[in-house]
N, C-alpha and C positions, 0 to 999 in steps of 0.2 A: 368623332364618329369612326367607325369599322369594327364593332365588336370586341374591343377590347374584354379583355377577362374580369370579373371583380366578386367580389362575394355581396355586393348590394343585390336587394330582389328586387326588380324592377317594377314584378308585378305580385301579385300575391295571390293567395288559392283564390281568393273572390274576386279574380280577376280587376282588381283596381292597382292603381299605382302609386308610386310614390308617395303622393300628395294625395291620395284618394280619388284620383278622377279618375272614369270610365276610360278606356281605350276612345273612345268617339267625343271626349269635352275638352273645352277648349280652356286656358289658365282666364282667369279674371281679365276687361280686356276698357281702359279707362283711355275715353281722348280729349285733349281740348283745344282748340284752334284761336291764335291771334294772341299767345302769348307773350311775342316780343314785339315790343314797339317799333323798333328801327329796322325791323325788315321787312319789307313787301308784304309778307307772308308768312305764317308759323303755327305748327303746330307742334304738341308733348304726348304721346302716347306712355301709359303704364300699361304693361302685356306681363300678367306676371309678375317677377323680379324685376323686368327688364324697365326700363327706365330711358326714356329714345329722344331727343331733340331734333325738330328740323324747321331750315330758313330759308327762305327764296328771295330771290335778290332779283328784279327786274320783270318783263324785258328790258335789257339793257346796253349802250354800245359793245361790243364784241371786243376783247383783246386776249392777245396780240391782234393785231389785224390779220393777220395771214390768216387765220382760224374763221374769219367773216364768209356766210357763206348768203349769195347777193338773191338767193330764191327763199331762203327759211331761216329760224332763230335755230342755236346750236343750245343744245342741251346737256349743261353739264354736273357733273353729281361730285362732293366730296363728302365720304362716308370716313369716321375715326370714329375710334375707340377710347375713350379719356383714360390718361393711363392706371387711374384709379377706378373703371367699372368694373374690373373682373380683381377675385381674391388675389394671385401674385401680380403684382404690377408690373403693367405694358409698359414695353418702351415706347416714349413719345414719337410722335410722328408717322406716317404713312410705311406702311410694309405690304406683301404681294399679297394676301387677303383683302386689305381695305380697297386697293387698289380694282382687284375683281369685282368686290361688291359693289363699288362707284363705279363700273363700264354698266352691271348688267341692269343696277338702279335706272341709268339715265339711258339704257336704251328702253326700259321698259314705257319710262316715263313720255320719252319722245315718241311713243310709238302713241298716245292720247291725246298730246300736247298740237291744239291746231299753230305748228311753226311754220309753216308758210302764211300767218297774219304778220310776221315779225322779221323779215330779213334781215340780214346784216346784224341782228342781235344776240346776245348769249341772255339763257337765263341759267339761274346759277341756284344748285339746289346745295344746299351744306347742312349733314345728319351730326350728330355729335349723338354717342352713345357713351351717358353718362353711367348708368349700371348696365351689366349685362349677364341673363342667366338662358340663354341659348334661344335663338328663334329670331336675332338681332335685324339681320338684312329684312326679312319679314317684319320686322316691327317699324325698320328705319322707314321702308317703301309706303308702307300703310301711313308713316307722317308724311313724306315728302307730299303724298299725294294730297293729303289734305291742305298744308302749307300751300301746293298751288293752285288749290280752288280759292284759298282765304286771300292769296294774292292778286286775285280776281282773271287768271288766266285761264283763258279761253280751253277747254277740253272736251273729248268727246265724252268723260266718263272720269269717273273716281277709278284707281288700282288700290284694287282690296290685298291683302297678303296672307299667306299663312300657311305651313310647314306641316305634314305629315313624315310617317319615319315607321319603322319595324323596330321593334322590342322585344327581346325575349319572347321572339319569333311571332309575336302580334303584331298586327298594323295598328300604328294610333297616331293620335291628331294633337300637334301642336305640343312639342319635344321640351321638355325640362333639362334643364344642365345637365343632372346624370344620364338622366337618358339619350342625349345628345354624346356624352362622353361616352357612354358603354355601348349603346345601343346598335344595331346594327344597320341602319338604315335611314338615310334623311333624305324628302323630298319639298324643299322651298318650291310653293304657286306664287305669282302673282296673276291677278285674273282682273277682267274689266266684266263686270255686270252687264252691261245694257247690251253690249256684244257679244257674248257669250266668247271672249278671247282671252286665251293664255299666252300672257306677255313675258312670264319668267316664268322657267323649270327646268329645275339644276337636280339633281341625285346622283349622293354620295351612298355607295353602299353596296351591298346586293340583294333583287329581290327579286321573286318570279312575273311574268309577264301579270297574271289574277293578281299578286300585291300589289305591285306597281299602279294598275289601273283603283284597284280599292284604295288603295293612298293618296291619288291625285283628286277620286272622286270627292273623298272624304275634303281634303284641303280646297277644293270648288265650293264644298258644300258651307264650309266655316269663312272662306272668303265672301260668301254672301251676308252673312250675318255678321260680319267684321265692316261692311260695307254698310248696314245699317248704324251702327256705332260713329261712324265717319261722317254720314250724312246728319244725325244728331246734333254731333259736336259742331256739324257747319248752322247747322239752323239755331243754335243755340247761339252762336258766335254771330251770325244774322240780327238777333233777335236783338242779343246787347249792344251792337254798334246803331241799329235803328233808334233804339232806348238813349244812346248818348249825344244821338244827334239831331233827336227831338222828331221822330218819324214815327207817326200814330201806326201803331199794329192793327190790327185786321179789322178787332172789336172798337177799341178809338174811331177806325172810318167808317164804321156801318154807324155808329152813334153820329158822325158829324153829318153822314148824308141825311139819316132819319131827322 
C-alpha cells in the first residue's frame, strides 16, 4: 500500500476491476467451522485467493503464571504467515507485522469474549495463513471469531471483517493483491453486529474525510453480509455434530412428539 506507480489499470473505462468486480463487491467469500479435531475450536475461510486457518485452544490454565490475571481469562492471538503463502517466500517465523496483527486480533476479540466467566485462564487463538492474496488480518479475524463460537465460548457476538481501500482514486470494497500493492489507500473494519461496534480500524494511506467515511461505511456494510456466511458455516457445523451424536433435528422431534 501507498500508491506506488505501475502501468496495471486497476480499473477500466467500465469502471470494473481487475477481476471484474464493481468497486462495492466483495471476492468469493467460503467458511467452514470444526475442521480440526484436536482443537477446542476451528474454523477455514477461503476470501478470495486467500486461504486462512484458525484454532482455539481452551479456556485454559494461564502461563507463565505471571500473565494470570485473577478477575478474567487473557486473550491471546498468534497470527503467521506460512512461508509458502505468498509468491517469494517468507522467512519463517514471526516479524513486526504478524506481531501487530496478533495485538489488534486479540484485542478485538477480547473486546466480545465474556473473560470475566474464566479467571486465571488464557484462551489461545492461532491463525496460520496458508495462502495469501491481501485482505489476510480481515480474513484471519473473521476465522478466529468463528473458531471461538465452535469452541463453544461464551460471546457477546460474532466479529465480522472486511477492508475497504481507494484505487485509482475510487473507494472500493474488499482490496485484491494488486490493488493492495498499488493502490492508494486501505481501510481493515472489524465490526460486531448486534452492537452496532467497531472493534478494529486501522488505515494506511491517504484519503479525504467524504472517503474515509464512504470506505468504512462500505466495509460495515460487507461485514454484515460476511457475518451471514459465519453464522451459516456455524449452523451447518451445529447441524453435523447433532447428526454424529445422534440428536433428532427439528423435523425428527415434531414427528416424535406427534
Amino acid at each position: 500500500m501507498g500508491g506506488m506507480t505501475t502501468d496495471i489499470k486497476l480499473i477500466d473505462e467500465k469502471g470494473l476491476r481487475l477481476d471484474g468486480r464493481r468497486p462495492d463487491e466483495m471476492r468469493p467469500l467460503r467458511i467452514e467451522a470444526g475442521v480440526l479435531k484436536r482443537a477446542d475450536g476451528s474454523a477455514y475461510v477461503e476470501w478470495g485467493l486467500n486461504k486462512v486457518m484458525a484454532a482455539v485452544y481452551g479456556p485454559r490454565e494461564c502461563h507463565p503464571r505471571h500473565l494470570q490475571n485473577p478477575e478474567r481469562a487473557l486473550v491471546q492471538c498468534i497470527y503467521n504467515m506460512a512461508s509458502f503463502s505468498v509468491d517469494d517466500r517468507k522467512r519463517p517465523g514471526p516479524d513486526r507485522r504478524s506481531h501487530e496483527i496478533s495485538k489488534i486480533i486479540a484485542e478485538a476479540l477480547t473486546h466480545v469474549v465474556f473473560t470475566e466467566y474464566f479467571p486465571r485462564t488464557s484462551i489461545d487463538v492461532y491463525i496460520e495463513v496458508l495462502q495469501a492474496n491481501a485482505g489476510t488480518r480481515c480474513a484471519g479475524l473473521t476465522a478466529a471469531s468463528v473458531a471461538l463460537a465452535d469452541a463453544g465460548v461464551p460471546m457477546r457476538d460474532l466479529v465480522a471483517s472486511c477492508a475497504a481501500g481507494k484505487v485509482a482514486d475510487t473507494v472500493v470494497l474488499d482490496l485484491g493483491k494488486e490493488e493492495d500493492n498499488f493502490g492508494q489507500a486501505d481501510i481493515p473494519v472489524g465490526f460486531v453486529p448486534r452492537t452496532n461496534e467497531i472493534v478494529l480500524l486501522q488505515m494506511d494511506g491517504d484519503l479525504t474525510n467524504d472517503e474515509f467515511t464512504k470506505g468504512v461505511n462500505m466495509a460495515v456494510g460487507a461485514c454484515k453480509k460476511v457475518y451471514e456466511v459465519q453464522r451459516d458455516a456455524l449452523k451447518r457445523r451445529y447441524s453435523a455434530r447433532a447428526a454424529d451424536e445422534g440428536v433428532p433435528g427439528p423435523a425428527e422431534e415434531k414427528r416424535e412428539v406427534a
